[in-house]
N, C-alpha and C positions, 0 to 999 in steps of 0.2 A: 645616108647611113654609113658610106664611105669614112666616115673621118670620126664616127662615134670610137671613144676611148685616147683617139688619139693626142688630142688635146691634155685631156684631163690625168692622165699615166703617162710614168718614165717612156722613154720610147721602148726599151726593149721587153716590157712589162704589155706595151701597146701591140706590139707584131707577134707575140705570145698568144696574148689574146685574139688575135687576124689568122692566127696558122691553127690553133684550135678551133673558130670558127669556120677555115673553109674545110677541116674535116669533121665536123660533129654539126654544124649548120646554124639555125636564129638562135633556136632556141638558150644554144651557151653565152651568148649574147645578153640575154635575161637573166642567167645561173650568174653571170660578170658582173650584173650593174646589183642584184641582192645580195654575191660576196662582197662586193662593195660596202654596201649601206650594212650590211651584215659586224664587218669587219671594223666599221669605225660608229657602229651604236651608241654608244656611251658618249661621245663627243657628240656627235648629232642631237644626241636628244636634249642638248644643252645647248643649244645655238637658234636662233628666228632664224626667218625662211630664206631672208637676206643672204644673211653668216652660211649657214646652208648650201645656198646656193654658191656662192663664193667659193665654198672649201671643195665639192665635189666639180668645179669647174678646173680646179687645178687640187688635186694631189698632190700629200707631202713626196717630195721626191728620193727621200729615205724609204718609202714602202718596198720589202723587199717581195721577189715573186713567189718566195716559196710560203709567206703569210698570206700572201693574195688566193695563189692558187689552193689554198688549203681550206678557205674562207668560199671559195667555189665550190668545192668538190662535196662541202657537209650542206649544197642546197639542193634540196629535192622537189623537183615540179612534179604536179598532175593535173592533168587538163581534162576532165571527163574520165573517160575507159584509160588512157595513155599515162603511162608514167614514163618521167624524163629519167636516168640514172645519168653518171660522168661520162 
């Protein structure tokens, strides 16, 4: 789980995402990968699983952070009784 995002996001888009994680924990981990899939729907839903896979293994590296992290913050988990907030 070390190296999840790192691959796939600019670097500094990537330890953004690692320095939010070691203060908020998995969970934003999961809020990460649905502003993700969140943020580029419209393309996705037009690609096989192939193309798909391809596109989210590597990220355009024009994504800027403050569309990513904005595309984070409007996802709201609930897991039973618990809700996740930012």
């Amino acid at each position: 789980i070390f190296t999840l995002y790192s691959k796939s996001l600019p670097l500094d888009i990537a330890c953004r995402v690692w320095d939010v994680f070691c203060r908020d924990g998995e969970e934003f981990l999961f809020r990460t990968a649905l502003g993700i899939l969140r943020l580029y729907e419209d393309i996705l839903t037009h690609m096989d699983f192939i193309h798909i896979a391809q596109f989210l293994t590597r990220l355009p590296d024009y994504i800027s952070a403050e569309e990513i992290f904005s595309s984070i913050t409007t996802i709201n988990m609930n897991c039973k009784n618990k809700k996740w907030g930012q």
